[in-house]
MIDRENVEX-337285 format. One line per 10 residues: number of its first residue (from 1); their letters; for each residue x, y, z negated of C-alpha. Coordinates in nm, 4 decimals. Example, Ala and Ser with C-alpha at 12.3 -4.5 7.8 and 13.67 -1.06 7.14 Angstrom:
# residues 2
1	as	1.2300/-0.4500/-0.7800  1.3670/-0.1060/-0.7140
***
This chain:
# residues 439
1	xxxxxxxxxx	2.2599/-1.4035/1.4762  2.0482/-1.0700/1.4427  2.2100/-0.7348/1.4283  2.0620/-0.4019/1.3400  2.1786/-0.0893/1.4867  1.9994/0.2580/1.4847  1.9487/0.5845/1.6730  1.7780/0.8801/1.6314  1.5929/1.1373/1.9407  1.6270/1.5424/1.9093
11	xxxxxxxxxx	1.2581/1.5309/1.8371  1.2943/1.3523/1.5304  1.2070/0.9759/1.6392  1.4226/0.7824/1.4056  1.4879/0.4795/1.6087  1.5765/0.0825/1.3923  1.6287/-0.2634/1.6330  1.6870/-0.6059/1.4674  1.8584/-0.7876/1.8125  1.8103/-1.1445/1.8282
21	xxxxxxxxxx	1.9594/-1.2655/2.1353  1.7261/-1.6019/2.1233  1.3675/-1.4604/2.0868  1.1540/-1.4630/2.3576  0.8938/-1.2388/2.1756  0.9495/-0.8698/2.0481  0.7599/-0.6853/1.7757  0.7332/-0.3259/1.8324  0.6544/-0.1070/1.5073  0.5630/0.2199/1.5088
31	xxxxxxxxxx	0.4996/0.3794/1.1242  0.3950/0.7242/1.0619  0.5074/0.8849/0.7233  0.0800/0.9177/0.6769  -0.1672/0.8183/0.4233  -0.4876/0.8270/0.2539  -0.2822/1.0453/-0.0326  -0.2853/1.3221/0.2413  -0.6639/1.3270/0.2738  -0.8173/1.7089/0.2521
41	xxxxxxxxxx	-1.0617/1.5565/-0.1345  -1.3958/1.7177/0.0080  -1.3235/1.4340/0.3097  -1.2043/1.1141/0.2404  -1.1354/0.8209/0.4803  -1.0118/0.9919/0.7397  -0.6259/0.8279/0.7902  -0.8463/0.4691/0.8029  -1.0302/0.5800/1.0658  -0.7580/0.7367/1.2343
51	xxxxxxxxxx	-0.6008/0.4666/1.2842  -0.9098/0.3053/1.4344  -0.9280/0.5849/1.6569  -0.5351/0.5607/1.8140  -0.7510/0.2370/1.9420  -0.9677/0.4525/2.1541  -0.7578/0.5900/2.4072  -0.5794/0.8690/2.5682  -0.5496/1.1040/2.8236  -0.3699/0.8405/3.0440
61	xxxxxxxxxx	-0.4651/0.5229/2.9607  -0.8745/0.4988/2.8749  -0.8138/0.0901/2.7087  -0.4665/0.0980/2.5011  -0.5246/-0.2632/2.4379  -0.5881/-0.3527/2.8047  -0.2815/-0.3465/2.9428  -0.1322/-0.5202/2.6544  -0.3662/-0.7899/2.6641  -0.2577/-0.7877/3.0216
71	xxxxxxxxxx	0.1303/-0.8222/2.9839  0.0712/-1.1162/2.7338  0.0774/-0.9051/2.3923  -0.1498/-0.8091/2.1243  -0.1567/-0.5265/1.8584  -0.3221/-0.4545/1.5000  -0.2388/-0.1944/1.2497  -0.3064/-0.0998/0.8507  -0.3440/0.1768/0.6856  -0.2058/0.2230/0.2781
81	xxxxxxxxxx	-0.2055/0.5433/0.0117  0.1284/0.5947/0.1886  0.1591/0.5089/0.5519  -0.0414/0.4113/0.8561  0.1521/0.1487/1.0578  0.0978/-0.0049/1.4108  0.2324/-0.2799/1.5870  0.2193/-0.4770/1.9022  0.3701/-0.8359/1.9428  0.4329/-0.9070/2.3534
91	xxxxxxxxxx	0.6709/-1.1241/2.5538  0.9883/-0.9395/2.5151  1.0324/-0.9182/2.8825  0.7322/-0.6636/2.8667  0.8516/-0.5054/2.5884  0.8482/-0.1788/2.8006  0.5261/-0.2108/2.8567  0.4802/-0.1429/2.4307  0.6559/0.1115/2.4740  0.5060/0.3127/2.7187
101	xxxxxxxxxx	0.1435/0.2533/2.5442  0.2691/0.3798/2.2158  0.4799/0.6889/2.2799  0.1550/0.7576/2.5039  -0.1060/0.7838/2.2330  0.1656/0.9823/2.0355  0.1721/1.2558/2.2959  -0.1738/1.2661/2.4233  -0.4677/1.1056/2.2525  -0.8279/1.1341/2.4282
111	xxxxxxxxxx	-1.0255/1.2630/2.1496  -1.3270/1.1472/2.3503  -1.6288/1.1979/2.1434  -1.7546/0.8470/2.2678  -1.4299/0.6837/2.0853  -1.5446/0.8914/1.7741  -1.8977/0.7994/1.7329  -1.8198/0.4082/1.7863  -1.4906/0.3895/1.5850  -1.7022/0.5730/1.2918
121	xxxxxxxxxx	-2.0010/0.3524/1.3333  -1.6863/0.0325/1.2926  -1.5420/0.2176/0.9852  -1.9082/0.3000/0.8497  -2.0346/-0.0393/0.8891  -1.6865/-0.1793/0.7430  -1.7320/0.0120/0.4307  -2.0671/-0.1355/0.3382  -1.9873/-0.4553/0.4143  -1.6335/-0.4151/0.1971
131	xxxxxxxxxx	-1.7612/-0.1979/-0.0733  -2.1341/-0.2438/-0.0988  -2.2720/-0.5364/-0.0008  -2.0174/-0.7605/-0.1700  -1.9694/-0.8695/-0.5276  -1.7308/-0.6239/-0.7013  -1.6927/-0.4106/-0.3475  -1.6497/-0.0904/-0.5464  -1.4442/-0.1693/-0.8058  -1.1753/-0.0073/-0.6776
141	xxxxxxxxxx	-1.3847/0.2947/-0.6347  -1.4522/0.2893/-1.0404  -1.0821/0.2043/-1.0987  -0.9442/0.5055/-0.8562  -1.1592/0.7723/-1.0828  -1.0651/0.6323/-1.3465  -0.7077/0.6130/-1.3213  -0.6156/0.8963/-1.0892  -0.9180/1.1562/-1.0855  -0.8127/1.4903/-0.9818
151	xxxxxxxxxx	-0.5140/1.3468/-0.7149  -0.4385/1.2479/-0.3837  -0.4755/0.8728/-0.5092  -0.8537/0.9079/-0.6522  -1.0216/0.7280/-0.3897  -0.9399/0.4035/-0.2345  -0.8134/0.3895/0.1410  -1.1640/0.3258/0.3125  -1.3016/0.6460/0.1851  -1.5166/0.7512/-0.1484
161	xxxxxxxxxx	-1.8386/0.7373/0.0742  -1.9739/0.6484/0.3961  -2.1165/0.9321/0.4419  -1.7993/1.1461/0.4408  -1.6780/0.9433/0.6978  -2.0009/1.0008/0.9217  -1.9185/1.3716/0.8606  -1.6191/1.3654/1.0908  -1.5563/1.5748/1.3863  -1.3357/1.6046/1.6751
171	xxxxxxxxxx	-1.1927/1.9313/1.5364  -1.0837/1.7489/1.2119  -0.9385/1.4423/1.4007  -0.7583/1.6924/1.6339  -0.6137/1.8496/1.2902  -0.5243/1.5207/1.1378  -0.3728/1.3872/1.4717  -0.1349/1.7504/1.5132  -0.0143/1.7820/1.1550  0.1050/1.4299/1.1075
181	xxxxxxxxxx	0.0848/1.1904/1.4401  0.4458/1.3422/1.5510  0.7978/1.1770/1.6380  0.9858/1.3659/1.3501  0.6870/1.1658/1.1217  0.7301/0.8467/1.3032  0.9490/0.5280/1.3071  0.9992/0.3194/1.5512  1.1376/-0.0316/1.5020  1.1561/-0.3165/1.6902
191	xxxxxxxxxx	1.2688/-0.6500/1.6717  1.3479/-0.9213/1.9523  1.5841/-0.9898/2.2168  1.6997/-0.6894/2.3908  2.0010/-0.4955/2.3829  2.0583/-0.1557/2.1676  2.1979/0.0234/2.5152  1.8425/-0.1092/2.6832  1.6516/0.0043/2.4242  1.7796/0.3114/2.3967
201	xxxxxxxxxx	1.7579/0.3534/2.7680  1.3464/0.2844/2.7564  1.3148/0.4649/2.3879  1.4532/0.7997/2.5630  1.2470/0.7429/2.8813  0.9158/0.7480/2.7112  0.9537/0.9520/2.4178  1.2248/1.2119/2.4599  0.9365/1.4358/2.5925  0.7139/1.3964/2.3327
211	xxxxxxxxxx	0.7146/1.7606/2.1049  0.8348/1.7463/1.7381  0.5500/1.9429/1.5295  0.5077/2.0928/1.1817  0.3934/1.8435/0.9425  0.2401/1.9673/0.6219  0.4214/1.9885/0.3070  0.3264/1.6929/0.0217  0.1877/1.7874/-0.3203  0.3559/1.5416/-0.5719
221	xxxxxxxxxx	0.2125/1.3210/-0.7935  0.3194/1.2852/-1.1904  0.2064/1.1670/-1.5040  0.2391/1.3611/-1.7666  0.3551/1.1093/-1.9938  0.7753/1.2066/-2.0478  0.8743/0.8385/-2.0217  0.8941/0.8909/-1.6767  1.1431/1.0664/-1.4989  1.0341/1.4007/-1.3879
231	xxxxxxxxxx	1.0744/1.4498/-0.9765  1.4262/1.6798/-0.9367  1.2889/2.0014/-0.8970  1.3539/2.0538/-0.5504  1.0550/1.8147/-0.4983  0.8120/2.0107/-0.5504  0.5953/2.1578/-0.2773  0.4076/2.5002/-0.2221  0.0869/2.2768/-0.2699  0.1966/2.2113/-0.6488
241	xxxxxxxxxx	0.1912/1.8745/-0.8250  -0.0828/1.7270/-0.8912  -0.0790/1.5576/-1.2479  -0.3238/1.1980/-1.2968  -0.5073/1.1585/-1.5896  -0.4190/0.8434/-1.6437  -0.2149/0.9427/-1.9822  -0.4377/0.8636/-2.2075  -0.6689/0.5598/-2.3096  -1.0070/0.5699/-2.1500
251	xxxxxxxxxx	-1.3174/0.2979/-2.1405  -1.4872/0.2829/-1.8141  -1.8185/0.0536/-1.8089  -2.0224/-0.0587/-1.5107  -2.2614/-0.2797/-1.3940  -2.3855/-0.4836/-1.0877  -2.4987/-0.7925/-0.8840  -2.1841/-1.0049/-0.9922  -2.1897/-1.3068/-1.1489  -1.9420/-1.2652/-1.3909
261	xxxxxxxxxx	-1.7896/-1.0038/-1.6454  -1.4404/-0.8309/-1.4509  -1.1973/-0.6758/-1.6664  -0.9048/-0.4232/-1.5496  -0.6456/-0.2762/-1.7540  -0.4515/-0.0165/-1.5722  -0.1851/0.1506/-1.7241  0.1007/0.4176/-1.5220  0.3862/0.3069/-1.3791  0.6433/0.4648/-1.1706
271	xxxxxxxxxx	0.6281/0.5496/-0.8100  0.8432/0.3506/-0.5747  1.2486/0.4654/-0.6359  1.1965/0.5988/-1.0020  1.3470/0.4136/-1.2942  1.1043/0.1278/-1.4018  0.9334/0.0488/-1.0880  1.1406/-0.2568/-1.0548  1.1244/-0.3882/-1.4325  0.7228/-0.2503/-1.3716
281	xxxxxxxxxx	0.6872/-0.5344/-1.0626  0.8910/-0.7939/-1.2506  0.6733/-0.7833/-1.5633  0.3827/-0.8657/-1.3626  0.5503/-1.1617/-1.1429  0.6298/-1.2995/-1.5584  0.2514/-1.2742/-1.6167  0.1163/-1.4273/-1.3274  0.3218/-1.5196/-1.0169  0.2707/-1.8845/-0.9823
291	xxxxxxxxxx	0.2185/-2.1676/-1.2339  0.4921/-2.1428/-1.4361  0.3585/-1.8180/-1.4864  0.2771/-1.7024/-1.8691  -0.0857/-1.6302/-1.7700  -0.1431/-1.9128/-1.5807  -0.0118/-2.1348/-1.8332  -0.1486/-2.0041/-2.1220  -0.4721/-1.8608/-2.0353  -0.5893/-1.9908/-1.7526
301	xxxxxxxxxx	-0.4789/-2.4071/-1.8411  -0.4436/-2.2931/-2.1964  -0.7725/-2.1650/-2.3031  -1.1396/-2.1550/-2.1799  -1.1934/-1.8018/-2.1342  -1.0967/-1.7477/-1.8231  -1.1988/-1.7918/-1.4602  -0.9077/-1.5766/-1.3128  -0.6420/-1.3711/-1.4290  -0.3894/-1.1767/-1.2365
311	xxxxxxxxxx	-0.0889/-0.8975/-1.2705  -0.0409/-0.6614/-0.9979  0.1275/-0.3371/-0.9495  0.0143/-0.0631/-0.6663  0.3316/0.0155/-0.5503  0.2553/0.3177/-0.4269  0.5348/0.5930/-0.3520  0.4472/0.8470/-0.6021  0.3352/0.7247/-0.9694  0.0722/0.4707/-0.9541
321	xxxxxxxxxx	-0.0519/0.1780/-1.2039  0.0171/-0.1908/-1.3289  -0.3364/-0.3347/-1.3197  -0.4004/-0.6835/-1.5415  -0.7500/-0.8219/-1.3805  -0.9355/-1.0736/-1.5328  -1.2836/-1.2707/-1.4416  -1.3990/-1.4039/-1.7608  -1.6241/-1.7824/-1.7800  -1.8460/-1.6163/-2.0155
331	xxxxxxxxxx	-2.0613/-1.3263/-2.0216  -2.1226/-1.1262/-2.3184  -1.9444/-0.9020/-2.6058  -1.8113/-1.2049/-2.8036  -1.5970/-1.3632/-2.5062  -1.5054/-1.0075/-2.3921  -1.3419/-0.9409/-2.7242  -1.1812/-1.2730/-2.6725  -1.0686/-1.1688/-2.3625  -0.9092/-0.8618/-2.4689
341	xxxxxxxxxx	-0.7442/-1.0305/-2.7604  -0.5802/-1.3105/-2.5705  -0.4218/-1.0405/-2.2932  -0.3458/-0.7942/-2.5695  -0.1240/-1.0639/-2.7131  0.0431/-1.1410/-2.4057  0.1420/-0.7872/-2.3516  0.2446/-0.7662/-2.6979  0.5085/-1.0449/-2.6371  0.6629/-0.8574/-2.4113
351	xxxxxxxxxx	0.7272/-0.5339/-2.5765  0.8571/-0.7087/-2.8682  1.0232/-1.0042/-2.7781  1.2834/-1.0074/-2.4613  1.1973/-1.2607/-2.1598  1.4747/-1.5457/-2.1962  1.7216/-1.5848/-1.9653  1.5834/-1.8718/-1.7700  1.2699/-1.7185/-1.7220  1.3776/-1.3943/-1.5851
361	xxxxxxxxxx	1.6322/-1.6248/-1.3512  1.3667/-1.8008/-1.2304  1.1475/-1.4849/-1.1491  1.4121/-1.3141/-0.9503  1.5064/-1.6209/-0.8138  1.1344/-1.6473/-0.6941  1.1096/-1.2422/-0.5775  1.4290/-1.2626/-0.3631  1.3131/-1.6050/-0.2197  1.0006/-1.4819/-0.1195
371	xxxxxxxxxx	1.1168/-1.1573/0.0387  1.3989/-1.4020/0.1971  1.1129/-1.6033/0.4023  0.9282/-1.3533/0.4579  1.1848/-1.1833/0.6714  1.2049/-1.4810/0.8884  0.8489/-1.3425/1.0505  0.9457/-1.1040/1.3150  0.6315/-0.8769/1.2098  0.7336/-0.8705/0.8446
381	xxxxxxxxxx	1.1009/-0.8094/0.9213  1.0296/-0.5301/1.2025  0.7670/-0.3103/0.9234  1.0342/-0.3732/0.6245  1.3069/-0.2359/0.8331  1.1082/0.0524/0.9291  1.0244/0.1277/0.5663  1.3947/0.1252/0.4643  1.4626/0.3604/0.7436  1.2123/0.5823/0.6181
391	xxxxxxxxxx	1.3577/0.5702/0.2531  1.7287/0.5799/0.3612  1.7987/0.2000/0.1934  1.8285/-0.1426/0.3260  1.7019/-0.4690/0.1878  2.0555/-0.5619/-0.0018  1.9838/-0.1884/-0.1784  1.6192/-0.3496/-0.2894  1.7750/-0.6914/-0.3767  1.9975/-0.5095/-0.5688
401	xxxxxxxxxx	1.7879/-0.3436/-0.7883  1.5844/-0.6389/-0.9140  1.8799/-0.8086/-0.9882  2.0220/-0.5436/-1.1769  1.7034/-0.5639/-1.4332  1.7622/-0.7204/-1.7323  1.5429/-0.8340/-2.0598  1.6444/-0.5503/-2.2353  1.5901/-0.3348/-1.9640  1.2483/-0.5535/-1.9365
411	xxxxxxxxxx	1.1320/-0.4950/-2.2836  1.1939/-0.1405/-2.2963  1.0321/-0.1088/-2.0043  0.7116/-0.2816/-2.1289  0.7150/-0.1283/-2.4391  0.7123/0.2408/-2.2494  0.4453/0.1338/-2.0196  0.1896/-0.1146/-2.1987  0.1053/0.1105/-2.4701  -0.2656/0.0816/-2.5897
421	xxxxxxxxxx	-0.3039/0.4806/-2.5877  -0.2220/0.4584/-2.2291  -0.4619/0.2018/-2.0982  -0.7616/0.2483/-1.8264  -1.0285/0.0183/-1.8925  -1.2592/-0.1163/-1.6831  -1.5436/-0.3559/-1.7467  -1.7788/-0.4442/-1.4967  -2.0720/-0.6302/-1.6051  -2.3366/-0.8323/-1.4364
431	xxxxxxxxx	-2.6935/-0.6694/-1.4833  -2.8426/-0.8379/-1.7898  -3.0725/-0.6961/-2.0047  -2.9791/-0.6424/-2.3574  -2.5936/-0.6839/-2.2971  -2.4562/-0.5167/-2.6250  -2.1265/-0.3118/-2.5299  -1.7576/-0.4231/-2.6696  -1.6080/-0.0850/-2.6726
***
C-alpha cells in the first residue's frame, strides 16, 4: 500500500514521495512554480522553449538524455500558463541516476549557443506546423486577444509569433533560467519503490548545494466583474494587477482555410482556489462530458447542426474562461444563428432551472472516478502530488470541494458566469466569398 511522506531542504526544495514497496519503476517529477503568464509581453514563448532548452545540456553532462537512455529511463516535459514540469520514468534501481541529471541542470545549465539555435529552430518549426499550417492553428491566438488582451494570459503557450521566438538570446535565457529555475521554485516528487530515509539520503546529496535565488514577484490577474472574489489584499504585488478585458461582450470574426464555421463562447471564470471554480468545471462536465451529456444528447444526436460541440474550462491559477466550442455542419449566417440559438438555450437552462439530483450524482460520480484511475498511473499520480504540494492541499481537499457543490450552488453559479453581456465571441469562418456576417 503507498504512503506519502514529505521533506523540505534549507534551499527551499520542497520534497513529496508516494512509496510503493512493489514497483519496480519510479517516476521522478520535478515542477517549477513557472509559466508562460511570466513572459516579459514584448517576448513571448520563451518558458516553451525553455523547457526545450533544459534538454540541451549543462556544464557537466553535454546529453541529459544520454545517460538516462542508458540506465533504462526516459524523460518528457510540458509547459502550461502556470508551470513548466519535467519528468523522467527509469528502473527504480537507477532512480539515483534521475536524480543526479536533474538537480544538475538546476545548478548549472550550458547555455551553449549551439543548444539555442537548434532548440529555437524545434520550437520555430513547431509553431508553424501547430499554429499555421493547420486548420484552425491560431485560434487560440484570436481567442487569447480576445479574452485576456492587456495580461499575462494574452498569448497562448507557444508564443504570439515565431519570430519573437527567433529573437532570443543567451542573455535572456540566462535571465529566465536565474529568476525562476531555482530549488525554493521547484518541487520535487517522486513516486516508486524506495524508502523516505533513502530518498532523503540521495535528495540531500545532489541538491543541498544547489543556491536558493530571488524569484520575481507575480502581477495578479482579475476581472473586474464583482462576482468574483477580489484576491485578499496582501496578494498584490509591486508589479500591480493586471485586470482582463474579458468583462464585457465582444464579437470577434475571422477567417481561413477551414472547412467549416468554428464557434467559441468564452466567458470569465475563476482562477483555480476562488469560489466558483469548482461549480465553473462541473457545469461544463453537465454540457458535454460523455454521452449522457446534455450537449451530446441534445445537439449533437438531437439536431443537425452540429459537427462537434464541447465545454471546457482553462483552469488556469489566476482568473481564466469557460469556453463552449462548436464546429457547425453548415456554413453560412442562417445555421450560425441556429447555432447560437440552440447553445443559448442550453445555457439558459442552467441559470434558471437547477441540475436534478441524479444528474449532478452522476457527474461527480464521473469527476471523482476519473481522477480515481487516473491516479493509478505513476506519472499522473507523481505531477498531481507535486501540484498539491505546491498549493498546500491534497487530493481528499479537491474531492472535497466538488462534492460539496450543489444545484443551487450550480445555478447561481451559472447564472453569475453565463451572462450574455459577458461573452467573448469568436467565429471563424472558412474563406467564401459573399459570406454575409451574423453579428
Amino acid at each position: 500500500m503507498a504512503e506519502t511522506f514529505r521533506f523540505a531542504l534549507p534551499n527551499g526544495l520542497r520534497v513529496v514521495l508516494d512509496y510503493h514497496p512493489t514497483a519496480s519503476m519510479a517516476v521522478v517529477n520535478t515542477l517549477y512554480d513557472v509559466g508562460a503568464r511570466d513572459e516579459h509581453p514584448g517576448h513571448r514563448g520563451m518558458a516553451h522553449l525553455f523547457e526545450h532548452l533544459m534538454f540541451g545540456g549543462s556544464v557537466n553532462i553535454p546529453d541529459f538524455d544520454a545517460p538516462l537512455q542508458s540506465a533504462g529511463g526516459m524523460s518528457n516535459a510540458w509547459t502550461s500558463d502556470d508551470y513548466t514540469n519535467f519528468y523522467d520514468i527509469i528502473p527504480v534501481h537507477n532512480i539515483e541516476t534521475a536524480l543526479w541529471l536533474e538537480s544538475d541542470r538546476m545548478l548549472s545549465l550550458s547555455f551553449s549557443e549551439k543548444a539555442l539555435e537548434v532548440q529555437r529552430s524545434v520550437v520555430v518549426e513547431e509553431f508553424k506546423q501547430m499554429c499555421l499550417n493547420r486548420p484552425y492553428g491560431d485560434l487560440s491566438h484570436h481567442l487569447h486577444r480576445l479574452c485576456f488582451s492587456g495580461t499575462p494570459y494574452a498569448t497562448p503557450v507557444i508564443g504570439d509569433t515565431f519570430e519573437s521566438i527567433e529573437r532570443t538570446t543567451n542573455e535572456d535565457v540566462k535571465h529566465w533560467f536565474h529568476s525562476h529555475y531555482a530549488p525554493n521554485n521547484a518541487i520535487l516528487s517522486v513516486v516508486g519503490n524506495i524508502t523516505p530515509d533513502r530518498l532523503q539520503q540521495l535528495v540531500e546529496k545532489w541538491y543541498a548545494d544547489i543556491p536558493s535565488r530571488q524569484i520575481p514577484r507575480r502581477a495578479d490577474i482579475r476581472f473586474a466583474d464583482d462576482w468574483l472574489s477580489p484576491a485578499p489584499a496582501d496578494t498584490v504585488t509591486n508589479a500591480g494587477a493586471a485586470t482582463a478585458t474579458s468583462t464585457g461582450a465582444a464579437t470577434a470574426i475571422v477567417s481561413g482555410n477551414v472547412p467549416n464555421t468554428l464557434i467559441t463562447i468564452a466567458y470569465p471564470m475563476p482562477g483555480y482556489g476562488q469560489p466558483g471554480y469548482e461549480a465553473a468545471d462541473l457545469i461544463t462536465d453537465i454540457l458535454a462530458n460523455g454521452k449522457s451529456s446534455r450537449f451530446y444528447r441534445r445537439l449533437l444526436t438531437g439536431s443537425d447542426m452540429f459537427a462537434s460541440v464541447d465545454a471546457s474550462i482553462t483552469g488556469t491559477d489566476y482568473p481564466g474562461i469557460i469556453m463552449i466550442t462548436a464546429t457547425l455542419l453548415r456554413n453560412g449566417a442562417q445555421a450560425e444563428a441556429e447555432a447560437f440559438s440552440a447553445i443559448s438555450s442550453e445555457l439558459q437552462q442552467l441559470t434558471t432551472i437547477e441540475v436534478g439530483e441524479a444528474e449532478l450524482t452522476r457527474t461527480l460520480n464521473r469527476v471523482e472516478s476519473n481522477r480515481f484511475f487516473a491516479m493509478l498511473s505513476p506519472l499522473e499520480k507523481a505531477q498531481s502530488l507535486a501540484k498539491c504540494e505546491l498549493k498546500g492541499e491534497t487530493q481528499a481537499d479537491i474531492t472535497a470541494r466538488y462534492r460539496a457543490v450543489s444545484a443551487p450552488m450550480l445555478r447561481d453559479v451559472a447564472s453569475r458566469l453565463l451572462r450574455p453581456e459577458l461573452a467573448r465571441t469568436l467565429i471563424y469562418r472558412p474563406k467564401v466569398e459573399g459570406y454575409a456576417p451574423f453579428v
